[in-house]
C-alpha positions as CSV (number, residue, x, y, z in Angstrom):
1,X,-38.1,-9.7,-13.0
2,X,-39.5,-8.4,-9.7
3,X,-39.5,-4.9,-8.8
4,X,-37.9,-4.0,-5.5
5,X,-40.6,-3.5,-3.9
6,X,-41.4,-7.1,-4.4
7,X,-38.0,-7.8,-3.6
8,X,-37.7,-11.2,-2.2
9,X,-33.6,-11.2,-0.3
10,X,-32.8,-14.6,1.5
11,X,-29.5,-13.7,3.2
12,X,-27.7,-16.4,5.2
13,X,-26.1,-15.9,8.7
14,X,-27.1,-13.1,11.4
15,X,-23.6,-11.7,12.1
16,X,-22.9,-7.7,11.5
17,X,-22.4,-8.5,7.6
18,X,-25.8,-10.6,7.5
19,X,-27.9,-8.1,9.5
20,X,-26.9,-4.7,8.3
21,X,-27.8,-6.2,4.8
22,X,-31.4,-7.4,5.6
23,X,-31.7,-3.7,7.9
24,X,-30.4,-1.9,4.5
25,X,-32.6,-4.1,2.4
26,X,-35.8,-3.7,4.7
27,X,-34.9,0.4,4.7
28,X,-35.4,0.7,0.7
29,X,-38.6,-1.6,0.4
30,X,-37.2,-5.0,-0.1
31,X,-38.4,-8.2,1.5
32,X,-35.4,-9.8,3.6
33,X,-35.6,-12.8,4.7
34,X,-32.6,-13.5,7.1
35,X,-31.9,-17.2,8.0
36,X,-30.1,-18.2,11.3
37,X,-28.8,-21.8,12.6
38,X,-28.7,-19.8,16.3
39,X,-31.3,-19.4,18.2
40,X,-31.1,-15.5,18.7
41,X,-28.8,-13.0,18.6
42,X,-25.5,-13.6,19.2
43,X,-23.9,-13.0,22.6
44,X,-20.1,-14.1,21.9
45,X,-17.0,-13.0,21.4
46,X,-15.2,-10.0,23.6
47,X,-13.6,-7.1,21.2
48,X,-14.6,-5.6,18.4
49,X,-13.6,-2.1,16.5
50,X,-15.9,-0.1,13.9
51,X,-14.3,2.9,12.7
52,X,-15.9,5.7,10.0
53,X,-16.2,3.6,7.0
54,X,-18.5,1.5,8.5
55,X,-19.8,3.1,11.3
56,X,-21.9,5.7,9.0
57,X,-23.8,3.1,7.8
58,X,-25.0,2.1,11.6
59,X,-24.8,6.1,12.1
60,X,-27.4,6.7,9.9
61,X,-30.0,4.1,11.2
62,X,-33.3,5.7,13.1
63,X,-32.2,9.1,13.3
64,X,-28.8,8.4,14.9
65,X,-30.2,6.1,17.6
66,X,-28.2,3.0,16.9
67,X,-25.2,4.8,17.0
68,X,-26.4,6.4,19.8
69,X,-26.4,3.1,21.6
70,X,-23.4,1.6,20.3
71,X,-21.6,4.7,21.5
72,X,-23.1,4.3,25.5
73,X,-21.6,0.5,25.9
74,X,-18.8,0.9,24.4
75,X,-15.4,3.0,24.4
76,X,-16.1,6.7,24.5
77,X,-14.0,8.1,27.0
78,X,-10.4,7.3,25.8
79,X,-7.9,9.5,25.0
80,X,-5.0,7.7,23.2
81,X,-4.4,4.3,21.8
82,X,-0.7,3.8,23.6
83,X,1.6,1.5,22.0
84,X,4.1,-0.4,24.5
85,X,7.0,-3.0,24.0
86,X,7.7,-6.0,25.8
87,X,9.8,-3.7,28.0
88,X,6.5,-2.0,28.8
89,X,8.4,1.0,27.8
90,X,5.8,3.6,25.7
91,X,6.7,3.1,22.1
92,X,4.1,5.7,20.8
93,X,0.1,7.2,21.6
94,X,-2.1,7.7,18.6
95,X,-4.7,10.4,19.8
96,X,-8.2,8.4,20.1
97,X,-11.0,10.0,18.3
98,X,-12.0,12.9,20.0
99,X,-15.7,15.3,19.4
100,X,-16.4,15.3,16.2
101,X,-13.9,12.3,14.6
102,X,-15.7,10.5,17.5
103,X,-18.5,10.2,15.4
104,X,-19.1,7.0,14.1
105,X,-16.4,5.0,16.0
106,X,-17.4,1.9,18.2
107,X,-15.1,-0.1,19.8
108,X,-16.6,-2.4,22.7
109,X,-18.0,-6.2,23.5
110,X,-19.1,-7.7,20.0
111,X,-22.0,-9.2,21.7
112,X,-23.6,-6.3,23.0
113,X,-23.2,-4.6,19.8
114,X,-24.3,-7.1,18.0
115,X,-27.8,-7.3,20.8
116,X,-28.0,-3.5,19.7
117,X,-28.0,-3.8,15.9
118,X,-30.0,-7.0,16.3
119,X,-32.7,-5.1,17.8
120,X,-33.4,-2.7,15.2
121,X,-34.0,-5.2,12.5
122,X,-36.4,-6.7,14.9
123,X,-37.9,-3.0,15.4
124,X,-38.4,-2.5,11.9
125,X,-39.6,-5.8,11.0
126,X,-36.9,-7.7,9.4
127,X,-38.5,-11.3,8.9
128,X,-35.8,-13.1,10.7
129,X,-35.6,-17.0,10.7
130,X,-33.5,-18.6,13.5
131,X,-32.9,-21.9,14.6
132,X,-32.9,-22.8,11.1
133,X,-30.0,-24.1,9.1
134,X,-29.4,-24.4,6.1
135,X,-28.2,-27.7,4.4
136,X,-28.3,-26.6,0.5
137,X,-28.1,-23.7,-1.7
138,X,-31.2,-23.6,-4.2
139,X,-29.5,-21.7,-7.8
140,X,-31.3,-22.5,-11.0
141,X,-34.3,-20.5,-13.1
142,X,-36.8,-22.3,-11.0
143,X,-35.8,-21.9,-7.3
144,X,-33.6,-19.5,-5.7
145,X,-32.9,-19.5,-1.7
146,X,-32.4,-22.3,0.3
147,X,-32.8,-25.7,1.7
148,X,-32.9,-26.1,5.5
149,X,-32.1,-29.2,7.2
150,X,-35.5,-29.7,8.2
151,X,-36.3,-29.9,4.4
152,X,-38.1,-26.8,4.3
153,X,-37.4,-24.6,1.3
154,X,-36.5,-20.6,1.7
155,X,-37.3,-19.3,-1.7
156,X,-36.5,-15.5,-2.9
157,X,-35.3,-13.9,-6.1
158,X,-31.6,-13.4,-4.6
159,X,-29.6,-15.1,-2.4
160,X,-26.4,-13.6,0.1
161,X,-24.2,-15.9,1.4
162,X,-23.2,-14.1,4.8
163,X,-22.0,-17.4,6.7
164,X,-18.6,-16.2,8.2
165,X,-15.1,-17.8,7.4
166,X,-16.6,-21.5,7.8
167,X,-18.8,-20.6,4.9
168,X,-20.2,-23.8,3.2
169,X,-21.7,-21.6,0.9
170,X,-18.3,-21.1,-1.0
171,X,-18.5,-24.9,-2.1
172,X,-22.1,-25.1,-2.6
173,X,-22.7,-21.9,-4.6
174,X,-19.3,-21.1,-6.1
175,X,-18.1,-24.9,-5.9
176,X,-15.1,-24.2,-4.6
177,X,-12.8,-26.3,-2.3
178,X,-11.8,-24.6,1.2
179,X,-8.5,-23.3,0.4
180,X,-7.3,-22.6,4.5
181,X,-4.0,-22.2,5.3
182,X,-3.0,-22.8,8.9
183,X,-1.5,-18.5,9.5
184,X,0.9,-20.2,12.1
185,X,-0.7,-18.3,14.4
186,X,-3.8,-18.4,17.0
187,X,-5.3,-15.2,19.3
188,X,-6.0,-15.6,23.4
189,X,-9.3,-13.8,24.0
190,X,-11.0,-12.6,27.0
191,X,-14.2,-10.8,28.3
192,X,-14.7,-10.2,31.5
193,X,-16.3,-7.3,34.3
194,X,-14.0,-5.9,37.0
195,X,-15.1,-6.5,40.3
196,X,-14.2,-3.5,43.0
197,X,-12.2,-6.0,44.7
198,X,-10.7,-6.4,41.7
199,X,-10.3,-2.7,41.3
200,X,-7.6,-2.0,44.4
201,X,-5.5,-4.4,42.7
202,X,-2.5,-2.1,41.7
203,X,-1.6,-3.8,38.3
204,X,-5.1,-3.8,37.7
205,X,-5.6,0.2,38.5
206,X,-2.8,1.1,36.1
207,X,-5.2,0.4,33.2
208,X,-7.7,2.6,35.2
209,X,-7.3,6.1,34.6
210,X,-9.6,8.7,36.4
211,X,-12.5,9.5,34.1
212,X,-10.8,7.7,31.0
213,X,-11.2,4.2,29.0
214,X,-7.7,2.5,28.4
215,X,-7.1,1.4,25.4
216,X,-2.9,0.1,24.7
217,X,-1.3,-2.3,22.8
218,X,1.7,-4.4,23.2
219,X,4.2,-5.9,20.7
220,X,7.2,-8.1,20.8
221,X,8.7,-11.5,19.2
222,X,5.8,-13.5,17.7
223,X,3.4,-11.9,19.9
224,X,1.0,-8.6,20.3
225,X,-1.9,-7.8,22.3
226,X,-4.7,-5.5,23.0
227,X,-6.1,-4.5,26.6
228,X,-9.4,-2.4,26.3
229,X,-11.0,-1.1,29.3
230,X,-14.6,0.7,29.2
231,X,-17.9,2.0,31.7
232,X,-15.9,3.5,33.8
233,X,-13.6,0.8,34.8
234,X,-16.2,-2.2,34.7
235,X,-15.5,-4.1,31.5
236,X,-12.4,-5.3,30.7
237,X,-11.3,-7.2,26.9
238,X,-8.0,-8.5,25.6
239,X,-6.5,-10.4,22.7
240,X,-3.0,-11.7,22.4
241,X,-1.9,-13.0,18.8
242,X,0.3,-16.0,19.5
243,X,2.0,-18.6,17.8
244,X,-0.1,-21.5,17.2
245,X,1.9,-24.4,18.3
246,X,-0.6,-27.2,19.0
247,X,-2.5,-26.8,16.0
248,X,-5.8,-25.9,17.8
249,X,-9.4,-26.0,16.2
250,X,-10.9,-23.2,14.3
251,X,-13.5,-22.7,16.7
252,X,-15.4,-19.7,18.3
253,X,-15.4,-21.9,21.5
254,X,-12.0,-23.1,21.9
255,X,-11.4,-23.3,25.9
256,X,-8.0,-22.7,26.7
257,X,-6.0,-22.3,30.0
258,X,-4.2,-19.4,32.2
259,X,-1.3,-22.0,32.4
260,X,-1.5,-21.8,28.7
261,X,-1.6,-18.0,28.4
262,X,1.4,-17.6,31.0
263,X,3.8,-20.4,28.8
264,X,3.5,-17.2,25.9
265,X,3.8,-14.5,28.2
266,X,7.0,-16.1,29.5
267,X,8.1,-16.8,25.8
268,X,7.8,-13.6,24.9
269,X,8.7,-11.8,28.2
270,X,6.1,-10.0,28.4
271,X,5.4,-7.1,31.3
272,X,4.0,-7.7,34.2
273,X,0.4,-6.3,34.0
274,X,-0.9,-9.1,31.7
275,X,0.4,-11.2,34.2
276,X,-2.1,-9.7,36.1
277,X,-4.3,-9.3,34.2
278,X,-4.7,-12.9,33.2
279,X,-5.2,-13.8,37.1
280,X,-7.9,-11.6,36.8
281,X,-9.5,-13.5,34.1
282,X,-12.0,-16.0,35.1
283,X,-10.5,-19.0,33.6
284,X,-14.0,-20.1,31.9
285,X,-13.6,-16.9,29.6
286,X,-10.4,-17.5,28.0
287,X,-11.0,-18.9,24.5
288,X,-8.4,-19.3,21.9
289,X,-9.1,-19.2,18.4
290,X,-7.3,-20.0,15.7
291,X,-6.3,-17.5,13.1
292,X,-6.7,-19.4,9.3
293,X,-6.1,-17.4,6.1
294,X,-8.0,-18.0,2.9
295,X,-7.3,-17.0,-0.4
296,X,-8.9,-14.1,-1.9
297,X,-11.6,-15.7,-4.8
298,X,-11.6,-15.0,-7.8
299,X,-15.4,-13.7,-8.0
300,X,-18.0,-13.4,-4.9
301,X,-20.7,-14.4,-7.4
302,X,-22.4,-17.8,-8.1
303,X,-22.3,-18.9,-12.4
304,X,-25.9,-17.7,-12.6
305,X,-24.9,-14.0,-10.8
306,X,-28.0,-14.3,-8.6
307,X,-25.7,-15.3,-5.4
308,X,-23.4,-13.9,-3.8
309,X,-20.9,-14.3,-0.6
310,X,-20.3,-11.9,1.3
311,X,-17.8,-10.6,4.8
312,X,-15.7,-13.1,6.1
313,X,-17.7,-16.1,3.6
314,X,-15.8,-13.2,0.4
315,X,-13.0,-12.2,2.4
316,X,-11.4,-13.3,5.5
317,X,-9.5,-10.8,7.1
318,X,-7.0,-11.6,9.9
319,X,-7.4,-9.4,12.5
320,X,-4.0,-7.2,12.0
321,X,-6.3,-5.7,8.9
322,X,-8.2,-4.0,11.5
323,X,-11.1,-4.1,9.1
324,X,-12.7,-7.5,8.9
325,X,-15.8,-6.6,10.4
326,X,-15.8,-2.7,8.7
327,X,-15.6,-4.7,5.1
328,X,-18.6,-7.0,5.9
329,X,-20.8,-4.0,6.9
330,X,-19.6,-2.2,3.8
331,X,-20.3,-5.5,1.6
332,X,-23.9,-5.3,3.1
333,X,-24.8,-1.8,2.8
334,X,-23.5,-1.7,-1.3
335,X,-25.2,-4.3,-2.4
336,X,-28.5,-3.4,-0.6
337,X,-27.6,-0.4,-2.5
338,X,-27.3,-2.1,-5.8
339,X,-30.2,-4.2,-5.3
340,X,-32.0,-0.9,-5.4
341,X,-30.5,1.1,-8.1
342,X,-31.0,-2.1,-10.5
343,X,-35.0,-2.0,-10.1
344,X,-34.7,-5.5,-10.0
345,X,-32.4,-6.8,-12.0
346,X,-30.7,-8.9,-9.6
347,X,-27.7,-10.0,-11.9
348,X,-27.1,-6.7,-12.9
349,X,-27.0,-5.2,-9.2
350,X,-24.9,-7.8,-7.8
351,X,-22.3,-7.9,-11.0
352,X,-21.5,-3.5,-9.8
353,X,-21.8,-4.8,-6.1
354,X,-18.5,-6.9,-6.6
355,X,-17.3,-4.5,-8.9
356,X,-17.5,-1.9,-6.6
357,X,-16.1,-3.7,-3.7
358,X,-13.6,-6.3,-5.2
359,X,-9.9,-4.4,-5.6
360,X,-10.7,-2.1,-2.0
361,X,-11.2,-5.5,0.0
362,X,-8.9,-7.9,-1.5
363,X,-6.3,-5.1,-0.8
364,X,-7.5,-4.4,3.0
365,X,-7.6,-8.2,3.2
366,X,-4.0,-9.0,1.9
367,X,-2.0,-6.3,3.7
368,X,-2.9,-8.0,6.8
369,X,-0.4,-10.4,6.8
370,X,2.4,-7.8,6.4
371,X,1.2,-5.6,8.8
372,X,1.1,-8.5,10.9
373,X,5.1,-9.6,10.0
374,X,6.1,-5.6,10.8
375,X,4.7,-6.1,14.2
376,X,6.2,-9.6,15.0
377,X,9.1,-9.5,13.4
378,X,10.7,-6.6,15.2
379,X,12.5,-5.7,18.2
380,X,10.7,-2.9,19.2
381,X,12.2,0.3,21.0
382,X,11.2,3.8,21.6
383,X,14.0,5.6,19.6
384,X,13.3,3.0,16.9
385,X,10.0,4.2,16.6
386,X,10.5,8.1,17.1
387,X,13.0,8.0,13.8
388,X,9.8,5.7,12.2
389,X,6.9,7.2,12.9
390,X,4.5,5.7,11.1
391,X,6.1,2.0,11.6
392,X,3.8,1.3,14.0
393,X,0.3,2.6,13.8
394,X,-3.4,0.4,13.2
395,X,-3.1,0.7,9.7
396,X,-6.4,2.9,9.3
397,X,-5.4,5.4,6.7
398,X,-7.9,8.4,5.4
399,X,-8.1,6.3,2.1
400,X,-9.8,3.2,4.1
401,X,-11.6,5.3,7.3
402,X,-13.3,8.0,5.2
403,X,-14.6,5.7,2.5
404,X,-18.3,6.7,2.2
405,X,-20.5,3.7,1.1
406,X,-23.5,5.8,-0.1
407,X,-21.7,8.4,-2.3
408,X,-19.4,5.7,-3.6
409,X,-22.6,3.6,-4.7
410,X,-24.1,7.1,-6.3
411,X,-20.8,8.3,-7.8
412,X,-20.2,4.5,-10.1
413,X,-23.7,2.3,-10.4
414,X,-24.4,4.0,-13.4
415,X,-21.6,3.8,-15.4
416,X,-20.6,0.4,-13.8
417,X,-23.9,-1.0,-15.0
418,X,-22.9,0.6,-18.7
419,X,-19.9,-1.6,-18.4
420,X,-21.9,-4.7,-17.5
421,X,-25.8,-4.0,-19.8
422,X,-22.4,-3.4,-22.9
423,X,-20.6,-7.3,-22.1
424,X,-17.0,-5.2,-21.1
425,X,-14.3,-7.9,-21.0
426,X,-11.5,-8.3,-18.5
427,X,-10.4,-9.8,-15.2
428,X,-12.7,-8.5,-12.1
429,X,-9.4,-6.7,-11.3
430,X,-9.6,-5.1,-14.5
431,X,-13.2,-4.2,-14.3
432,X,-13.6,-3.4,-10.5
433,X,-12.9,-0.2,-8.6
434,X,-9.3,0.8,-8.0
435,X,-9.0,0.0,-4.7
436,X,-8.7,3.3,-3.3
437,X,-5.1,3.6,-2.0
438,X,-2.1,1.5,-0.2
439,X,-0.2,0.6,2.8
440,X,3.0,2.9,1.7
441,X,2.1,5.1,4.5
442,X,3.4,1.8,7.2
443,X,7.1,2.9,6.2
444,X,7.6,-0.5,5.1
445,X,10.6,0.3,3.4
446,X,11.9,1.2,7.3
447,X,11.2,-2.3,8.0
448,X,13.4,-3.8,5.4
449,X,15.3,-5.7,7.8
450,X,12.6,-6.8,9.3
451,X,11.1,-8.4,5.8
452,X,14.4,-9.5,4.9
453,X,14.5,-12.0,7.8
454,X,10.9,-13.7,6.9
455,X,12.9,-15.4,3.7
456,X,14.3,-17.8,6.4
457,X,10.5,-18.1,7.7
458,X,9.1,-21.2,5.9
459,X,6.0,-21.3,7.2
460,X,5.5,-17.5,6.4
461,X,7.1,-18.1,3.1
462,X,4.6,-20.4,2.4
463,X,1.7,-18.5,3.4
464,X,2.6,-15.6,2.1
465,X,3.1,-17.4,-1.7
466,X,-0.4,-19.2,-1.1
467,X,-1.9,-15.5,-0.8
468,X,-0.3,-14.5,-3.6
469,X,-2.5,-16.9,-6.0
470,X,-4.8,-14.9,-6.3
């Protein structure tokens, strides 16, 4: 058993959920070694959220300075998140985090986020691997790590599985089959800068307020989307959640065109300023991706307990959870955590980690379908919404956003590792962490009409059941 100070992690995949674990890891003494098929860090995708629960973690890296950073690209001028309907009529403003609930929200361009967290495991000396992938999972008493397709081997005394929905490390270390379900569903993204010319465009200076960042929402039939807009008017992002009715790829790279965007917008008669908006768009940065849900597993955790996935390989969230990204970075920080605590014993710190993480993130990761169904399947209008409140918010509840990885780890390794070091017998369910709280708060029983009219949904029928396995 090494100590873990001799701590040897080999951790798969340099996403957020991949690099906050080998940063955590590095921070308490360990040895990470993080292994990468890109060649660097990772400069794709457009808009990405962290609220409290995970930006503490990136909060309390280097005295504040990397959430210093995040904080200066991103949103930090914003005053309400404003909720619209395919009217454009103002459904509802949620108050953006102001002063001190400011603190540790991000919301900006994944990739420069991603550049900024990046660069402090490369300041601190996180032994980082790129270019190298990996083509086997090494699990037995004589090797742990992995194979590359080179043939080199990656050997270390634990293993985290960080590799993103796609994950091959769900066949090869849990052996299990990819259980994917098409969600019926696929989201328009876009990242782009705004040009001055671009500025004196008059459906484009409506989501430029004076000394503000805009950040609104829009939701109608089958359809809801984001419009972010940050630095002073110079970066724009957007998402639309669409049906999917070509049965697209599951790719990060999906090309799509503006003709394409406009054939939903006219579906779903949607205003005017994404109409313009979308002109705006250089063409070459629309990408569609398509939205798949997985089931939840059954146990993050390889037979011998010295593996584990992790993030989106664990837990898949669509993006209506508004947490995806939040879970991985809590995944990463507990089980650096754990890894700590257990002085080594590897199966014992990764049998707490899921137990400490299990019921919290399979319940984050399940509402997200209904959250998504309230949304969609709803005509929208503002007195609907003034006699329902709290029918249509980003469900980020207190019980989710104030969730404190570092005293949750101190307040239940010990007598979670009692439960393990004394064989306790039940389901994970039974043995994990209540989850925390629930979605009650959504007024879902104000949507009843709205949930009674999926039973004639097939498709969502069918989903919904296939989440249910689990």
């Amino acid at each position: 058993m090494a100590s873990t100070d001799e701590l040897r992690v080999v951790i798969v995949a340099a996403g957020f959920c991949g690099l906050t674990a080998a940063i955590e890891c590095k921070l308490r003494g360990m040895h990470p070694i993080l292994v990468e098929a890109y060649p660097g860090a990772s400069s794709h995708g457009d808009l990405l959220d962290f609220v409290r629960n995970a930006g503490r973690v990136f909060e309390s890296w280097g005295g504040g300075k990397v959430g210093r950073a995040l904080t200066a690209v991103g949103v930090n001028a914003a005053k309400y998140l404003e909720f619209f309907n395919a009217d454009n009529e103002l459904l509802h403003k949620d108050p953006w985090p102001q002063g001190t609930e400011f603190q540790y929200v991000y919301a900006g361009h994944r990739g420069e986020m991603h550049e900024i967290v990046y660069s402090y495991a490369l300041e601190i000396g996180v032994d980082m691997r790129f270019n190298t992938r990996v083509a086997k999972y090494l699990d037995t008493d004589e090797k742990r790590g992995v194979a590359t397709d080179t043939g080199e081997n990656i050997l270390g005394d634990v293993v985290l599985a960080c590799d993103g929905p796609k994950s091959i490390a769900r066949h090869l270390l849990l052996n299990l089959t990819e259980s994917k379900v098409n969600s019926g569903y696929a989201i328009f993204r876009a990242y782009f800068n705004i040009t001055d010319e671009l500025r004196q465009t008059s459906g484009i200076a409506e989501l430029l307020p004076e000394g503000e960042d805009c950040v609104r929402c829009w939701v109608g039939r089958d359809m809801h989307g984001f419009i972010y807009t940050w630095k002073n008017g110079r970066d724009c992002a957007w998402v639309l959640t669409h049906k999917d009715e070509t049965d697209i790829a599951e790719s990060w790279f999906e090309k799509t065109t503006r003709a394409d965007v406009r054939y939903f917008l006219d579906k779903a008669k949607f205003p005017e300023v994404w109409y313009t908006i979308l002109e705006a768009t250089p063409e070459d940065r629309l990408i569609d991706y398509k939205l798949v849900w997985r089931d939840p597993l059954t146990t993050w955790l390889s037979p011998t307990k010295r593996a584990a996935v992790m993030g989106d390989a664990a837990h898949c969230h669509l993006p209506t959870s508004a947490q995806g990204a939040c879970q991985a970075v809590e995944d990463a920080a507990v089980v650096a955590m754990c890894l700590e605590r257990s002085e080594g014993d590897v199966e014992l710190a990764l049998q707490v980690f899921e137990r400490i993480r299990f019921n919290r993130s399979h319940v984050i990761h399940q509402a997200s379908i209904s959250t998504r169904n309230i949304y969609h399947q709803h005509d929208w209008t503002p007195e609907y919404v003034a006699k329902h409140p709290s029918s249509l918010v980003i469900p980020l509840f207190d019980w989710i956003t104030e969730y404190d990885v570092y005293k949750e780890v101190d307040a239940h390794f010990d007598h979670l590792a009692e439960d393990v070091r004394s064989g306790k017998q039940g389901t994970i369910e039974q043995l994990a962490l209540p989850a925390g709280g629930n979605y009650d708060e959504m007024e879902i029983t104000a949507n009843k009409e709205v949930l009674s009219d999926l039973i004639s949904k097939p498709a969502i029928v069918a989903l919904e059941a296939s989440s249910a396995r689990a």
